[in-house]
KEZAVO-940738 format. One record per atom (N, C-alpha, C): x, y, z. Coordinates in steps of 0.1 Angstrom, whole numbers, padded with zeros to 4 digits, always signed. Layout:
XYZ...
END
This chain:
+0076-0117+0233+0080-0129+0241+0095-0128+0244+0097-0132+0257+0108-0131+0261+0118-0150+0264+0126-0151+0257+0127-0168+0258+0139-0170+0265+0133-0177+0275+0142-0186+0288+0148-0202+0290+0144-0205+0281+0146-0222+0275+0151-0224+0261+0157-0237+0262+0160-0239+0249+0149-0243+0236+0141-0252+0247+0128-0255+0239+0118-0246+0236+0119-0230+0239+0112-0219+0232+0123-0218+0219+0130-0219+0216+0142-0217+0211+0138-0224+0195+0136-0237+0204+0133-0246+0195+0124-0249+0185+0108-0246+0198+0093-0242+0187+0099-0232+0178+0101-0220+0184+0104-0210+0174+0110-0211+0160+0119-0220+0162+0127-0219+0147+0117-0225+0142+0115-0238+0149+0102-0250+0138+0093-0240+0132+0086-0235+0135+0075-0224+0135+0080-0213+0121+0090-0206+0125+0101-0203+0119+0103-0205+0102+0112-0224+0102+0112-0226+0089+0099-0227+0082+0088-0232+0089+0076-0234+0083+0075-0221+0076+0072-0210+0083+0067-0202+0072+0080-0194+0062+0090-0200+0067+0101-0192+0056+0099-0204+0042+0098-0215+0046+0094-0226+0034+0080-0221+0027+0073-0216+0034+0060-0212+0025+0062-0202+0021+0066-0191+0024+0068-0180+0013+0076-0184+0006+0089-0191+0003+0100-0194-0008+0095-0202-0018+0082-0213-0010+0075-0220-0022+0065-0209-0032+0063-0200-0023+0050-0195-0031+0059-0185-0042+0067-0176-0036+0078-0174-0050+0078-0178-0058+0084-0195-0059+0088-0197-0070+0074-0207-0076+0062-0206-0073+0048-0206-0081+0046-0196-0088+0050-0187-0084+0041-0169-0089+0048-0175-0106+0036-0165-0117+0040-0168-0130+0030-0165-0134+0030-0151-0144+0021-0143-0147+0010-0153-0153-0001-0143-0156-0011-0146-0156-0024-0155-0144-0017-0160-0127-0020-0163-0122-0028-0152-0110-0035-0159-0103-0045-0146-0093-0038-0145-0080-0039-0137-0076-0031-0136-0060-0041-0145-0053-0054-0148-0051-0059-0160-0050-0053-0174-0046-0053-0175-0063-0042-0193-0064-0030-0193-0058-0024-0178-0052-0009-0183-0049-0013-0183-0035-0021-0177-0029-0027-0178-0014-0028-0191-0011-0038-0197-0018-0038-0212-0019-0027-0220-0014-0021-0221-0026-0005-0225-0023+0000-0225-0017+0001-0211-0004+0006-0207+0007-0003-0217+0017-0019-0217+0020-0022-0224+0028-0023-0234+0028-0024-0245+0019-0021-0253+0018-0010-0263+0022+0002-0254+0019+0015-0252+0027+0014-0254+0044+0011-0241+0048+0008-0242+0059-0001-0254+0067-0009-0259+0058-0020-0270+0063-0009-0285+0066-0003-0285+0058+0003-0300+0056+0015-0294+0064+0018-0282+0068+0030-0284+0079+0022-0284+0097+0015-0281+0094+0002-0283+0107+0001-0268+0112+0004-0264+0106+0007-0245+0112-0008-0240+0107-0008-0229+0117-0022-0218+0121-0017-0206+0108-0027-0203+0099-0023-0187+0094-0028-0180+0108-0018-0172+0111-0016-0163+0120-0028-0145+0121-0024-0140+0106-0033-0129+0107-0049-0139+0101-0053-0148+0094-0066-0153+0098-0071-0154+0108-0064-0162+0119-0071-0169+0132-0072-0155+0142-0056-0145+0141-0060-0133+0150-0067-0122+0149-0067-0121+0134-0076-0107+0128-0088-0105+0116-0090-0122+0118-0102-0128+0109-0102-0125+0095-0085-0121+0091-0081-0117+0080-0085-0121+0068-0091-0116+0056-0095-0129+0048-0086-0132+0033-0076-0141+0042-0070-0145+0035-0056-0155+0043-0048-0165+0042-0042-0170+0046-0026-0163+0051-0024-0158+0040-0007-0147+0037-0014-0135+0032-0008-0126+0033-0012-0110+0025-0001-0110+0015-0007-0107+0003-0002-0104-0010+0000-0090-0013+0006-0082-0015+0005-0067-0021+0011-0065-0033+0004-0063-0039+0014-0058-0056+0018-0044-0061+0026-0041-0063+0028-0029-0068+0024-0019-0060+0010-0012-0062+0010+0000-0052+0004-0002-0040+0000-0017-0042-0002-0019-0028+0008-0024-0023+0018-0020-0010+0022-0022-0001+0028-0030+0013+0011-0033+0010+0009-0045+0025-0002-0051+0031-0008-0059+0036-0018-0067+0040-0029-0068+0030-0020-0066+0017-0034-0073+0006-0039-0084+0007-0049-0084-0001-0062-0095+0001-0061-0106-0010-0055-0117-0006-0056-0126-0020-0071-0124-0027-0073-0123-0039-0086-0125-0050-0084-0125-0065-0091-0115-0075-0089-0120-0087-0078-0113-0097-0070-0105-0086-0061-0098-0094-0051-0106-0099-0050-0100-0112-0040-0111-0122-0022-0107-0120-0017-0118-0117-0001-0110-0121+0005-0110-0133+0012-0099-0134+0019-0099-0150+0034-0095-0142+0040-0101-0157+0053-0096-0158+0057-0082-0155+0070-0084-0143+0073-0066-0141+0066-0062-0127+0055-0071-0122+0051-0070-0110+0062-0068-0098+0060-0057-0088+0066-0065-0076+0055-0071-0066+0058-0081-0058+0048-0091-0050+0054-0093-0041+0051-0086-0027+0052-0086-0018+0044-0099-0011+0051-0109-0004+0044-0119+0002+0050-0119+0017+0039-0120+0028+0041-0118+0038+0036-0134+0047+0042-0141+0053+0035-0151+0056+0037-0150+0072+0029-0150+0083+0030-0154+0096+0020-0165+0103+0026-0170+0109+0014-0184+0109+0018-0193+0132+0014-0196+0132+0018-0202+0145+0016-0222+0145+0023-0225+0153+0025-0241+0156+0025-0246+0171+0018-0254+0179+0028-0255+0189+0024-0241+0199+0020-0232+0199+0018-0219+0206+0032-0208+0206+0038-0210+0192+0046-0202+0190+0046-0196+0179+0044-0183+0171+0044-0176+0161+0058-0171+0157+0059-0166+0144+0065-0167+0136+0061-0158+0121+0067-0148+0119+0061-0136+0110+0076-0135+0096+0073-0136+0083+0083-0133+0075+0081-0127+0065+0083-0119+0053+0079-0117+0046+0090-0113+0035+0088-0110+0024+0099-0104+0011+0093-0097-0002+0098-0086-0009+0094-0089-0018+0102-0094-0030+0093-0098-0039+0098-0103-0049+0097-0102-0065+0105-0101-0072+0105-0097-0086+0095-0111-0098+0086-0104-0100+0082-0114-0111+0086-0109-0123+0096-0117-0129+0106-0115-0142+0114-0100-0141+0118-0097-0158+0123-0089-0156+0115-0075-0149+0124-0065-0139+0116-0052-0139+0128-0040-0139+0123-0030-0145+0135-0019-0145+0148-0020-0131+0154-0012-0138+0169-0014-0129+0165-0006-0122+0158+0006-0117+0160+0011-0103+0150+0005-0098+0143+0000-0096+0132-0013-0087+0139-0022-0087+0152-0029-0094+0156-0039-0091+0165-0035-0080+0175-0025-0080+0182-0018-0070+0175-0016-0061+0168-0011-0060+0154-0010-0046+0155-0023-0040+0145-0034-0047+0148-0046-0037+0160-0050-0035+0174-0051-0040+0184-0055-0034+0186-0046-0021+0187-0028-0021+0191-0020-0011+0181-0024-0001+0165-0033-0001+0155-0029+0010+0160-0041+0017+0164-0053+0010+0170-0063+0016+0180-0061+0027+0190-0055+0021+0200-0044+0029+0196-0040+0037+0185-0033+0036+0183-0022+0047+0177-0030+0059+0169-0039+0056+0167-0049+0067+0179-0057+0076+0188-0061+0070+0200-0068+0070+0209-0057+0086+0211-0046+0079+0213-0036+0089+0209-0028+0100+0193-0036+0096+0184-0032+0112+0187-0043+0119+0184-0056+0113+0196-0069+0124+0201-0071+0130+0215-0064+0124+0224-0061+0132+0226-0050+0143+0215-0048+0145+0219-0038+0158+0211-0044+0165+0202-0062+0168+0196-0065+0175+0210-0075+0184+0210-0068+0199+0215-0075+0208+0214-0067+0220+0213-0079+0233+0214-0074+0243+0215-0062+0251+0208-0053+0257+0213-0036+0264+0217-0029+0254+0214-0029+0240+0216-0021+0229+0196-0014+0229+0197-0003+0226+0188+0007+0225+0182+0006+0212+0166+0000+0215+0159-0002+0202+0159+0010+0191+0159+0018+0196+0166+0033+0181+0174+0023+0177+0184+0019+0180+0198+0017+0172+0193+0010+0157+0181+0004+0158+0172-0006+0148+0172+0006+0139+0162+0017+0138+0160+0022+0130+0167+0039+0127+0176+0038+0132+0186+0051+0128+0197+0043+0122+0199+0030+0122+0211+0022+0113+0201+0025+0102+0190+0019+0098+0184+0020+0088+0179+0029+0081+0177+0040+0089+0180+0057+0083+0188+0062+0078+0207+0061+0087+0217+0065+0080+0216+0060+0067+0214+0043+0064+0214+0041+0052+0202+0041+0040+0192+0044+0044+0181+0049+0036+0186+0066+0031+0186+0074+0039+0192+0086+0034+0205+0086+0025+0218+0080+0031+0227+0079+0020+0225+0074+0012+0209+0066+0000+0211+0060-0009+0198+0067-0015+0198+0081-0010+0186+0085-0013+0166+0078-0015+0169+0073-0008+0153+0063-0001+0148+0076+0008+0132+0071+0014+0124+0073+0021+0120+0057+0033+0115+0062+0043+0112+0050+0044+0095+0051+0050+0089+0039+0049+0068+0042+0058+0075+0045+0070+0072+0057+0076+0066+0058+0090+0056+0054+0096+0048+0045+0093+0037+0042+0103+0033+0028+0101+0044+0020+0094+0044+0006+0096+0061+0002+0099+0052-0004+0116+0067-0004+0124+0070-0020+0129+0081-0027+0133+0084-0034+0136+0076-0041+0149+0079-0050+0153+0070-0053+0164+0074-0064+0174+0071-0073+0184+0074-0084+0192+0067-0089+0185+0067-0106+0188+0062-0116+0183+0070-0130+0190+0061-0140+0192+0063-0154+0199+0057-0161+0203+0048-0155+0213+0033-0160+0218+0024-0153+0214+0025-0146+0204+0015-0138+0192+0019-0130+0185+0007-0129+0174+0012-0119+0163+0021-0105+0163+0014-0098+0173+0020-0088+0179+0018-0087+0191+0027-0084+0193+0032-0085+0216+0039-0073+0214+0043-0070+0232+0056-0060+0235+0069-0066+0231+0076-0057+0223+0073-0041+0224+0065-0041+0208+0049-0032+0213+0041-0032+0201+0045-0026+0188+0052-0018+0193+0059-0008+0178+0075-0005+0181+0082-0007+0170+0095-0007+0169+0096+0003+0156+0102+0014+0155+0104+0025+0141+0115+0015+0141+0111+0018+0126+0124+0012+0117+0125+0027+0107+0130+0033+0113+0132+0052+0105+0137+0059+0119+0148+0069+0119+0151+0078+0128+0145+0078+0141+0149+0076+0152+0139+0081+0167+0147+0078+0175+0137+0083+0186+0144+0087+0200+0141+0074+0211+0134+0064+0212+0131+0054+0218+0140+0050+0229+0137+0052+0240+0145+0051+0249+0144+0036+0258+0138+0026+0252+0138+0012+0256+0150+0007+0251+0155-0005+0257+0167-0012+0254+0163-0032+0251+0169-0031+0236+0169-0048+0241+0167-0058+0252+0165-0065+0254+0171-0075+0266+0171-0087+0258+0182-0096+0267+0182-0111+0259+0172-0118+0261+0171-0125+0244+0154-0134+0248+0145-0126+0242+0146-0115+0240+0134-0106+0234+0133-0108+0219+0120-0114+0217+0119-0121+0202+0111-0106+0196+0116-0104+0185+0108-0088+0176+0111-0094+0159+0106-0088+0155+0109-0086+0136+0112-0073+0132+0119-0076+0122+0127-0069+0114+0121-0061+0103+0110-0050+0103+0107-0053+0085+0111-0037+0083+0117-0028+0072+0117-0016+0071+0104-0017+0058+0102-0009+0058+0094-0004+0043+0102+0004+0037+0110+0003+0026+0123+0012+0018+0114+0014+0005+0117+0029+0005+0106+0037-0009+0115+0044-0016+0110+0048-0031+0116+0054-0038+0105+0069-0036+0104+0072-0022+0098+0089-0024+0088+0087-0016+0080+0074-0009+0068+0075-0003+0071+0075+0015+0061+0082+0022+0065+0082+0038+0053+0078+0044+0046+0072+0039+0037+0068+0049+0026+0058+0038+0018+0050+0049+0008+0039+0044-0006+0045+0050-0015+0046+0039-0025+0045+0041-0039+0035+0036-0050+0032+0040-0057+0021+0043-0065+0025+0027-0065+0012+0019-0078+0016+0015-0096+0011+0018-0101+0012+0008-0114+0012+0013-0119-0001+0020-0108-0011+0014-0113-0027+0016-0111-0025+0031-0103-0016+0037-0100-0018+0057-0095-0029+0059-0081-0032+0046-0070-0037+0050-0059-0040+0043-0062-0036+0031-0048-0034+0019-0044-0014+0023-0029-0015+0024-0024-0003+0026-0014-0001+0012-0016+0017+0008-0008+0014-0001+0001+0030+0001+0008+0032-0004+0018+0041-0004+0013+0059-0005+0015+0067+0002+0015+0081+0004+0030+0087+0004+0033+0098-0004+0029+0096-0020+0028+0084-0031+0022+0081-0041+0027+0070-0050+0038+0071-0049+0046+0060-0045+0059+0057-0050+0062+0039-0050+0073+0037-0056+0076+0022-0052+0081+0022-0036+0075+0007-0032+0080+0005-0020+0082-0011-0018+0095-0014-0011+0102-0029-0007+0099-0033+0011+0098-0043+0011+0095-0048+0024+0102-0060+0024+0111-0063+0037+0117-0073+0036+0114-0075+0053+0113-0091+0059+0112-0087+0072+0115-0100+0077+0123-0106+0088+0127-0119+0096+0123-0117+0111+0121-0128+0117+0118-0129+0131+0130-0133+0135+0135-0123+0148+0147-0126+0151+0147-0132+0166+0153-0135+0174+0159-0134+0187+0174-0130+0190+0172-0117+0205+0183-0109+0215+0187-0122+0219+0201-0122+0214+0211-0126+0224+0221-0117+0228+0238-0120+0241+0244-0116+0244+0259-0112+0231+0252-0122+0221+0261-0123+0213+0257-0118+0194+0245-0114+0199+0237-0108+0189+0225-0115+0179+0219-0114+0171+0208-0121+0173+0211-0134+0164+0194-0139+0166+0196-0149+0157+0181-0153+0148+0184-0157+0133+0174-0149+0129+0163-0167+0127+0154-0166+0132+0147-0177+0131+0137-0183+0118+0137-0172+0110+0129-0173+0098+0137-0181+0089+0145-0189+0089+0149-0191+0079+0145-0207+0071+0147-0209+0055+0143-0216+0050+0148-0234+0052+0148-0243+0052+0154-0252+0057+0148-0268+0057
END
């Protein structure tokens, strides 16, 4: 989506804090011994009473409201009867629409204590999103997204998934431009203002790629390794972006 008004501007953030409010609520629910199920719940429910669409349900008949991933899973897990314990990481991804405007965010997050290099992980993956951000503006070269995020994945000794890439998003889940690397490339497209995309790197301690398991739709890490996901929905401006996901 490309936004020309202020009142795209506008749905968008609404749309926006909704689901940054539902992942921050479902965070602070998570508490071991609960099922990635019940905190699904929580999430749609959320979503129900703010009048918002789950997004990957309604577009990819997903079965589940938000995708949960734990530990070696990665990404688009399946809320059910997996239990969480202490030490988990729990990736929660929520995207949802309002209004005919979508809105994708996701984090992961620490349930209790977990070792100090997983905890360094999620602080630098946060980072490393933070830094793909910032190269979102106007006649700037979508590489610049993911070779920021390379220089600094490599200087901190990381990997990052190659084959889970960034994307458009506004008037749907995924729009142009369909894939955005967030890892080293040559991409010879440029920003424009107005151009709504997300942010997400995948930052690993050793893994380079996602692959599918049997369910045909939880993805989990090639090689095992830990992996962080952090991701906001932004908009190109002349003055750089602006990030619409946020909690509020």
């Amino acid at each position: 989506m490309t936004l020309t008004h202020q009142d795209e501007l506008d749905g968008l953030k609404a749309i926006g804090r909704i689901v940054a409010n539902t992942m921050q609520a479902m965070a602070k629910a998570m508490q071991p011994g609960m099922t990635t199920r019940e905190l699904d719940d929580i999430g749609r429910a959320l979503l129900d009473q703010a009048g918002a669409i789950s997004a990957p349900q309604a577009t990819y008949d997903f079965p589940g409201a938000t995708c949960i991933s734990v530990n070696e899973d990665i990404a688009h897990g399946i809320p059910g009867p997996r239990i969480l314990a202490t030490g988990d990481l729990v990736n929660i991804d929520v995207s949802a629409s309002k209004n005919g405007y979508y809105a994708d965010t996701g984090a992961t997050f620490r349930l209790g204590p977990v070792a100090p290099a997983l905890d360094q992980l999620c602080r630098d993956g946060k980072r490393a999103m933070q830094i793909g951000i910032a190269e979102v503006s106007h006649n700037k070269p979508l590489a610049n997204i993911g070779n920021a995020i390379g220089r600094f994945a490599r200087s901190r000794g990381y990997t990052l998934i190659r084959n889970l890439a960034s994307h458009g998003v506004g008037r749907a889940l995924h729009e142009y431009p369909e894939e955005i690397a967030t890892w080293p490339n040559h991409d010879k497209r440029r920003i424009h203002r107005g151009l709504v995309l997300t942010v997400e790197p995948f930052l690993s301690r050793g893994a380079h790629f996602a692959n599918q398991a049997r369910d045909g739709w939880t993805l989990y890490a090639d090689p095992t390794a830990p992996v962080v996901q952090y991701e906001h929905t932004i908009v190109a401006t002349d003055k750089g972006p602006i990030i619409v996901t946020l909690p509020g």
